[in-house]
C-alpha positions as CSV (number, residue, x, y, z in Angstrom):
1,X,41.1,168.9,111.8
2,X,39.3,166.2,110.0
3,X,41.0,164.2,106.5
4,X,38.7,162.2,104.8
5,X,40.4,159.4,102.7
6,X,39.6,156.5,101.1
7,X,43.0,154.0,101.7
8,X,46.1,154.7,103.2
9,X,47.7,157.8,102.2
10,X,50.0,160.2,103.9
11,X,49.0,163.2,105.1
12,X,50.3,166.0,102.6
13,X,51.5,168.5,105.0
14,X,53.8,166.5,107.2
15,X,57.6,167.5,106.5
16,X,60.5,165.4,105.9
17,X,61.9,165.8,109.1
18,X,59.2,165.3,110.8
19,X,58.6,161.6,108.9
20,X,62.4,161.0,110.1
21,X,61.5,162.0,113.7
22,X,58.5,160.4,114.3
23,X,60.3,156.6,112.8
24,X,62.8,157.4,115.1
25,X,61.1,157.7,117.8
26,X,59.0,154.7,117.3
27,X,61.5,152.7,116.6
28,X,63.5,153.4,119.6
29,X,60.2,153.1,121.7
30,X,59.9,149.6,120.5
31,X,63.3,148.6,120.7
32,X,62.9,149.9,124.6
33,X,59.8,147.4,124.7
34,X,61.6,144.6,123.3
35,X,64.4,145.3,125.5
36,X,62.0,145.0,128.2
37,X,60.4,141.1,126.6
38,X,63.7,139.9,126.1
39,X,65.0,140.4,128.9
40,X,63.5,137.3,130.6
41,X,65.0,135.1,127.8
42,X,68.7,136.2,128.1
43,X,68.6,136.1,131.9
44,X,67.0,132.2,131.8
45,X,69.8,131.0,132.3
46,X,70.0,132.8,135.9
47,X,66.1,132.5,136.5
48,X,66.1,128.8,136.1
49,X,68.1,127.4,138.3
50,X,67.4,130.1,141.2
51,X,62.9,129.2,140.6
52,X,63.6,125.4,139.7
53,X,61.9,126.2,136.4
54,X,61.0,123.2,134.1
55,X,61.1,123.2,130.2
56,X,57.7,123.3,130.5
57,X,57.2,126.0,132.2
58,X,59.1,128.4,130.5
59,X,57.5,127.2,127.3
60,X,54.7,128.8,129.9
61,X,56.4,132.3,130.6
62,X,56.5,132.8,127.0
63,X,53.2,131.7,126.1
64,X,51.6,133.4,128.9
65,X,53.2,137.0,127.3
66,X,52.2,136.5,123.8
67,X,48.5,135.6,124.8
68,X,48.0,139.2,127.0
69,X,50.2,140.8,124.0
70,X,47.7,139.1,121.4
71,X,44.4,140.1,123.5
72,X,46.0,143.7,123.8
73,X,46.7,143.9,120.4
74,X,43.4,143.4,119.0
75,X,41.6,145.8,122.0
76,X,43.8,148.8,121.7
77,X,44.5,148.9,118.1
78,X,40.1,149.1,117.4
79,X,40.1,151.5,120.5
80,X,42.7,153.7,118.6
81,X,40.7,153.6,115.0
82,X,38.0,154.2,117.5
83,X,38.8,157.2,119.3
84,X,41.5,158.5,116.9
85,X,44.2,158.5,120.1
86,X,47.5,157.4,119.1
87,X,50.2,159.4,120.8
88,X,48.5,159.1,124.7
89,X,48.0,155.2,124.5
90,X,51.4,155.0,123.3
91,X,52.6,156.9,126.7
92,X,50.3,155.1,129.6
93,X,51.7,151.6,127.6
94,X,55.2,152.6,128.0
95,X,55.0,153.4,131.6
96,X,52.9,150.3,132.1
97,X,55.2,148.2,130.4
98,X,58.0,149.7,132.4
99,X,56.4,148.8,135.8
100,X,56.0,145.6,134.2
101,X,60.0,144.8,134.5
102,X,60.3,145.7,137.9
103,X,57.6,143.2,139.2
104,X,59.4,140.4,137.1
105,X,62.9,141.3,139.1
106,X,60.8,141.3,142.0
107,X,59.2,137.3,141.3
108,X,60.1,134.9,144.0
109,X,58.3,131.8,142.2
110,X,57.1,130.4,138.9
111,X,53.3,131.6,139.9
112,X,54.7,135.1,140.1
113,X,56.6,135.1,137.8
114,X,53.8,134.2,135.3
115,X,51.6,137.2,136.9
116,X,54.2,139.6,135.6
117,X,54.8,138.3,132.1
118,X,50.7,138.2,131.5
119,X,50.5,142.0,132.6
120,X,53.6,142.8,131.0
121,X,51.9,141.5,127.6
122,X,48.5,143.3,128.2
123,X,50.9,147.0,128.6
124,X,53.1,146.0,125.3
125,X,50.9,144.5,122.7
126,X,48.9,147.6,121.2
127,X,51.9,149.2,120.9
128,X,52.9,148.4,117.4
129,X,50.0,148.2,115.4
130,X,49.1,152.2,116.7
131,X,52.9,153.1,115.9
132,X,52.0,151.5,112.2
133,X,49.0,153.7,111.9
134,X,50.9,156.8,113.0
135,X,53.3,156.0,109.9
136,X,50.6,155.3,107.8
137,X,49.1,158.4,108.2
138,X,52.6,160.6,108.1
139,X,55.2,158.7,105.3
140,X,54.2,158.6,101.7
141,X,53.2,155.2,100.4
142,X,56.4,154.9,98.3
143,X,58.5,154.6,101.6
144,X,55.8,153.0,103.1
145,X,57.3,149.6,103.7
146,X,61.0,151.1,104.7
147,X,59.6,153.2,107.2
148,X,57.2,150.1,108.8
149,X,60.5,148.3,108.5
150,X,62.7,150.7,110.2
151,X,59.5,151.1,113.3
152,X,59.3,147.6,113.8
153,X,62.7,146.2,113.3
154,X,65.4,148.3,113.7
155,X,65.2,149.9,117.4
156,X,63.8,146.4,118.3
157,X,66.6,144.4,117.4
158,X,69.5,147.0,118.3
159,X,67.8,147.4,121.4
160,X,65.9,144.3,122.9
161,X,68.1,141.6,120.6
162,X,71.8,143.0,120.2
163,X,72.3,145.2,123.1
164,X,70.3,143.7,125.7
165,X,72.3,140.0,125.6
166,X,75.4,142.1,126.0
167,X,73.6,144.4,129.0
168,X,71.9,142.0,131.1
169,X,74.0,139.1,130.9
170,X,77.1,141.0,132.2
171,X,74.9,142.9,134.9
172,X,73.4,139.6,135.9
173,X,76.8,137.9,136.6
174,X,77.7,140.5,138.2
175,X,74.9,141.3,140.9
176,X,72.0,139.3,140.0
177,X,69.1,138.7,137.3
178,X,66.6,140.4,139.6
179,X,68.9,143.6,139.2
180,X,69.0,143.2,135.5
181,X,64.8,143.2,134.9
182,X,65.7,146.4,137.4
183,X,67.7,148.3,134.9
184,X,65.6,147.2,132.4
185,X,62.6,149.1,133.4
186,X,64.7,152.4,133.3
187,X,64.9,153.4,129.2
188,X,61.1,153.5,128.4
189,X,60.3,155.9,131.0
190,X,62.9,158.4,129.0
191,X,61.1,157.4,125.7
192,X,57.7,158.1,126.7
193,X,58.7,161.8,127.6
194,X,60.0,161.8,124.3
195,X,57.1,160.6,123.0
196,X,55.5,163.4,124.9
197,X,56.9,166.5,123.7
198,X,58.0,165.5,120.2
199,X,55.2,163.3,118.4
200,X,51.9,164.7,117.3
201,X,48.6,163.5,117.4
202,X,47.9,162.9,113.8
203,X,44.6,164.2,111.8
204,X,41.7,162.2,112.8
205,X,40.5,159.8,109.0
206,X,37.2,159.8,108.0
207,X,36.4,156.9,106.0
208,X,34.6,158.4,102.7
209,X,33.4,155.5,100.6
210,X,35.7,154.0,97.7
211,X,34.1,154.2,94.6
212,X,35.1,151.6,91.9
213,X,38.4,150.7,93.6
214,X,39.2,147.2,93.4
215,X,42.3,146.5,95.5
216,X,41.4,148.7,98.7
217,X,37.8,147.9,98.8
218,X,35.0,144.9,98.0
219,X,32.0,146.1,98.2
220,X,29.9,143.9,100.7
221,X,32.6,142.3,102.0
222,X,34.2,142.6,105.4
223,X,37.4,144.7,105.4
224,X,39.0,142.0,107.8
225,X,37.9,138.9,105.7
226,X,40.4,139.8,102.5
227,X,42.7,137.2,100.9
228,X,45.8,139.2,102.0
229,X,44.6,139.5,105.4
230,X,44.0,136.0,105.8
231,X,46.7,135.2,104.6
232,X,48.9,137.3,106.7
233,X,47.0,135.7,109.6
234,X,48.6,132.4,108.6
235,X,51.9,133.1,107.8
236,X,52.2,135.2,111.2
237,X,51.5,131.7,113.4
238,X,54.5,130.2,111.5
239,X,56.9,132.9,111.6
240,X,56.1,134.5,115.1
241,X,56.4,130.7,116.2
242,X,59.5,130.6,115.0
243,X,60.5,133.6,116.6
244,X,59.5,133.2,119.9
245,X,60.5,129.5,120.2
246,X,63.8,130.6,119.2
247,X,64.1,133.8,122.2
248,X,62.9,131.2,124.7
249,X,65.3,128.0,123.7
250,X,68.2,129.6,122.0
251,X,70.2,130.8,124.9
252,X,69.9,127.3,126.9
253,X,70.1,125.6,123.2
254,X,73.7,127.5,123.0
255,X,75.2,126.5,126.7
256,X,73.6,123.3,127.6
257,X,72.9,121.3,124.0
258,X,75.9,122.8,122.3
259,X,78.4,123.5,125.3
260,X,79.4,127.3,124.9
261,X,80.0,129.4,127.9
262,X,77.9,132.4,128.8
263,X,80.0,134.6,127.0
264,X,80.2,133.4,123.8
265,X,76.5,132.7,123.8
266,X,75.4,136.4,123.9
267,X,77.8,137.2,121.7
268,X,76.1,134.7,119.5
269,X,72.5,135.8,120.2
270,X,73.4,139.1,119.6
271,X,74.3,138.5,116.2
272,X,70.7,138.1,116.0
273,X,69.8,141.4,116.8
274,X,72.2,143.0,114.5
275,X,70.9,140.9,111.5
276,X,67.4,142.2,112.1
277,X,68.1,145.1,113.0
278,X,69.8,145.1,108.7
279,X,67.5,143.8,107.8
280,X,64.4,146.0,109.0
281,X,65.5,148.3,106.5
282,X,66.9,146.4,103.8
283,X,64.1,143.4,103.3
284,X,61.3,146.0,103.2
285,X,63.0,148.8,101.5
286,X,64.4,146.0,98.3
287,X,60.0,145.0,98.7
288,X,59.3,148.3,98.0
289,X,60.9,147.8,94.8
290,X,60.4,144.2,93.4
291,X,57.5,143.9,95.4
292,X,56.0,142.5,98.5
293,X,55.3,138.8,97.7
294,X,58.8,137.6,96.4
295,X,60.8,138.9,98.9
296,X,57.8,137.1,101.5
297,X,58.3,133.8,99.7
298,X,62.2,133.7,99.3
299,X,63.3,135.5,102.5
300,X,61.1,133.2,104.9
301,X,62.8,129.9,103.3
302,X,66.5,131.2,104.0
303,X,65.6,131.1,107.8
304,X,66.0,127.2,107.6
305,X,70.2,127.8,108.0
306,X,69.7,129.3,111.3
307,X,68.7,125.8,113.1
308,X,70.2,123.7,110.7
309,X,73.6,124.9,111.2
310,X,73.0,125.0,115.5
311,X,72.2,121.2,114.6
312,X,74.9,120.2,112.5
313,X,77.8,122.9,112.4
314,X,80.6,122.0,114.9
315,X,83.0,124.1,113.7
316,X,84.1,128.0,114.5
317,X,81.7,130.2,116.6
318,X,82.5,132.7,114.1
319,X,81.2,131.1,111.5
320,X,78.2,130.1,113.7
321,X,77.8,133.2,113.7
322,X,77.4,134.3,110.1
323,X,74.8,131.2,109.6
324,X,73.0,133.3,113.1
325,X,73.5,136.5,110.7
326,X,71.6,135.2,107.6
327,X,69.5,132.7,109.2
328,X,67.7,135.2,111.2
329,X,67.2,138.0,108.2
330,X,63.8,136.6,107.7
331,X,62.8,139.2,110.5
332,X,63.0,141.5,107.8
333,X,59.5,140.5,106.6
334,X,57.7,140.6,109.9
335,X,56.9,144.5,109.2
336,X,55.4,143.1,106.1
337,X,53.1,140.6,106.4
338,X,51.8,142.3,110.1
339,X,51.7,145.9,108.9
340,X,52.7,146.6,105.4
341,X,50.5,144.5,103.1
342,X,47.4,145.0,105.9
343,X,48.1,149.0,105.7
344,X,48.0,148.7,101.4
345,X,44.9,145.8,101.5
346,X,42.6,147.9,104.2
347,X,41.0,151.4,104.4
348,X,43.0,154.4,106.5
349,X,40.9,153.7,109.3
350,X,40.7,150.3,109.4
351,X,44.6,149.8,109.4
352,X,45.6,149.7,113.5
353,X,42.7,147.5,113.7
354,X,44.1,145.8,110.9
355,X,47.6,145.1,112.1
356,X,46.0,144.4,115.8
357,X,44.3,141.3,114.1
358,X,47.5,139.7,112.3
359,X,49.7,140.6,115.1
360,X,46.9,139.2,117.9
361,X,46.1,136.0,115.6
362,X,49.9,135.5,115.6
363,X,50.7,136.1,118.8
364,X,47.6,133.6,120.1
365,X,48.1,130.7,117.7
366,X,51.5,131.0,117.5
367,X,53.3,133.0,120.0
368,X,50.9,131.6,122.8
369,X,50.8,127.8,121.4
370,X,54.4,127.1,120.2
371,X,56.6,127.8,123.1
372,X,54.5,125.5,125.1
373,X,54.9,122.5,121.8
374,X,58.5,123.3,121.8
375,X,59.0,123.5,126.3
376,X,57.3,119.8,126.1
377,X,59.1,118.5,123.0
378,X,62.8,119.8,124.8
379,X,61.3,117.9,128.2
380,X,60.4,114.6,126.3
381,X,62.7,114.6,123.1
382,X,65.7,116.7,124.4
383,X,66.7,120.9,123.3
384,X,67.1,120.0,119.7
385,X,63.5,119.1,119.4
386,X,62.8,123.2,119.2
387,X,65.2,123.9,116.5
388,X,63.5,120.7,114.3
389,X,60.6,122.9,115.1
390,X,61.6,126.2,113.7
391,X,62.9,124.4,110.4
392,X,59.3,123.4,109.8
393,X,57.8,126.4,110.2
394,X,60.1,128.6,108.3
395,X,59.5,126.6,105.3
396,X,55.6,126.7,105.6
397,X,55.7,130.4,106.0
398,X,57.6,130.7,102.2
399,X,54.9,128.4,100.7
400,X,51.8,130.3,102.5
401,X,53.4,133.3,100.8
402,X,52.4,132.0,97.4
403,X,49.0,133.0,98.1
404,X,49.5,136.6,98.5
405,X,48.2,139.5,96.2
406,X,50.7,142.2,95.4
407,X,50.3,145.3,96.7
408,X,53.2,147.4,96.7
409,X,52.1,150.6,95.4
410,X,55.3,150.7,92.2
411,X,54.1,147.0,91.3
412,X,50.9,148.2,91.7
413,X,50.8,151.1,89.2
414,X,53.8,149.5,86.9
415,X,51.0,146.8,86.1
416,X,48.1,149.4,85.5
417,X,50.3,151.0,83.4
418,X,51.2,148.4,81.3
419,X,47.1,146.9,80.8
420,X,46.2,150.3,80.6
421,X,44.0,150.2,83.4
């Protein structure tokens, strides 16, 4: 069966419970994935000494990921507007991505190490922006940016944030980091079957021409040239800096700037994964509301308590904790600015390609770029270099978001209303 549409618009037929299904299932398949990237972050404190890893180089490791995952992210998100294949690209990733943890276990050096991180990246980074096009075409617009929220954030962070510190660290001290990437690789092999026998291939969109439509279409302009999308772009390299900077310094920040023990330090860094994992639902489901570009200026900006209380708070861990809680709620936005606002600014079959290009830009300018800037500024300026870092670009990412258009669909139609357009 063929749809033809002109923007992003769910398809009529699909059921309730089968909206519910299919973000479940996403979101748990991502939150495997993530489980998967993290892992190599929680268990640094392991790999380091054991490879004699620099600062430097795993400023590397990290880098090396986000470039495959970038490069992947704009290849397989075209091919899937391309071909119309969601659901099998989805399965061969997951059982790539999966093979991918057992050859990091398996690393005996830096050199191999980095081979497994850059493959790793290439099986995981079209994952996402095909998941966003499979909600697109299933959840009605008015739930839109909950339900990218929920995909993106919440499986993610329960998963590959909050329950993998808690996991791997314990297995690690137990019988080794090598095990650990080991177990790691077991979880995604049990999503993709579920992928298999309970998500549908959805109704192939073919583009019919917008006529008179200012907000989805310009007429002579490119699709991937638009204000929003640009925009998007930018605030992506701040924020996905942020992110990534943080996963790759935090856990050595905690036990070798600031002195806590292993324990404590997971517990902290899974606080993390539980304030994302709020806030996937939460930040996008209040945006849906009040609109998309407040809640991208003013949530961004509260991300600046995160490092400044690691730098300056010497009190309780608990209270650490909280700041952790709050700080890192800005993750709530991420589903916005990659998929939401691309998915409302672009035509139904431009959106995976879409998302693929603000998730690839920020992945290569930032995700590639900063962990490197932060591994060099640790090695010449000591570990609180990175978190003067992440202050920066938090507050950049709140200013860039002054620049966006609105286009949550309530906002959208409360303003039509009221000029009578």
């Amino acid at each position: 069966m063929t749809i033809a549409t002109t923007g992003a618009t769910a398809d009529p037929g699909t059921t309730r419970s089968y909206q519910l299904t299919l973000v479940g299932l996403l979101s748990l398949n991502f939150g495997i994935l993530f489980f998967d990237r993290n892992a190599l972050n929680f268990l640094m404190p392991f790999v380091q000494p054991d490879l004699k890893l620099s600062f430097t180089e795993i400023g590397l490791l990290g880098s090396a990921l986000s470039l495959t995952w970038a490069l992947a992210g704009f290849f397989v998100g075209w091919l899937s507007d391309r071909t119309g294949k969601r659901k099998i690209i989805i399965v061969v990733s997951t059982l790539a991505f999966c093979a991918c943890s057992v050859l990091s276990g398996l690393a005996s050096s830096f050199f191999m190490l980095l081979g497994a991180r850059l493959l790793m990246g290439l099986a995981e980074g079209g994952v996402m922006p095909i998941s966003h096009a499979l909600v697109a075409a299933e959840v009605s617009p008015e739930r839109r940016g909950m339900a990218m929220g929920v995909t993106q954030n919440l499986g993610s962070n329960l998963l590959g944030s909050s329950a993998a510190p808690l996991i791997l660290i314990p297995v690690a001290m137990a019988w080794g980091w090598r095990e650990a990437f080991f177990l790691a690789a077991v979880p995604g092999l049990i999503s993709a079957l579920l992928i298999i026998f309970f998500v549908k291939e959805p109704a192939k969109v073919v583009h019919a021409p917008a006529v008179g439509d200012d907000t989805i279409a310009a007429a002579g302009r490119s699709p991937f040239l638009r204000r929003n999308l640009l925009v998007c772009g930018a605030i992506g390299i701040l924020l996905v800096s942020y992110l990534v900077v943080c996963w790759a310094f935090m856990t050595l920040i905690l036990t070798q700037l600031r002195g806590y023990d292993p324990d404590t330090a997971k517990w902290l860094m899974a606080t993390l994964g539980f304030s994302a994992a709020i806030s996937s639902f939460v930040v996008p489901g209040i945006s849906d509301y009040v609109g998309r570009k407040p809640v991208m200026i003013v949530v961004p900006l509260i991300g600046v308590i995160l490092p400044l209380g690691v730098l300056f708070y010497g009190g309780s861990p608990w209270v650490l904790a909280v700041i952790f809680f709050f700080g890192w709620a800005l993750n709530g936005v991420f589903p916005m600015f990659m998929a939401t606002i691309p998915s409302e600014t672009v035509e139904a079959h431009h959106i995976a390609t879409a998302a693929g290009l603000v998730m690839g830009t920020s992945e290569i300018l930032g995700g590639v770029l900063s962990p490197s800037l932060a591994g060099w500024l640790a090695d010449g300026h000591g570990l609180s270099a990175p978190l003067w870092l992440m202050l920066v670009l938090c507050i950049g990412a709140g200013l860039l978001a002054f620049l966006l258009e609105e286009t949550a669909p309530r906002i959208v139609a409360r303003r039509a209303a009221a000029t009578g357009l």
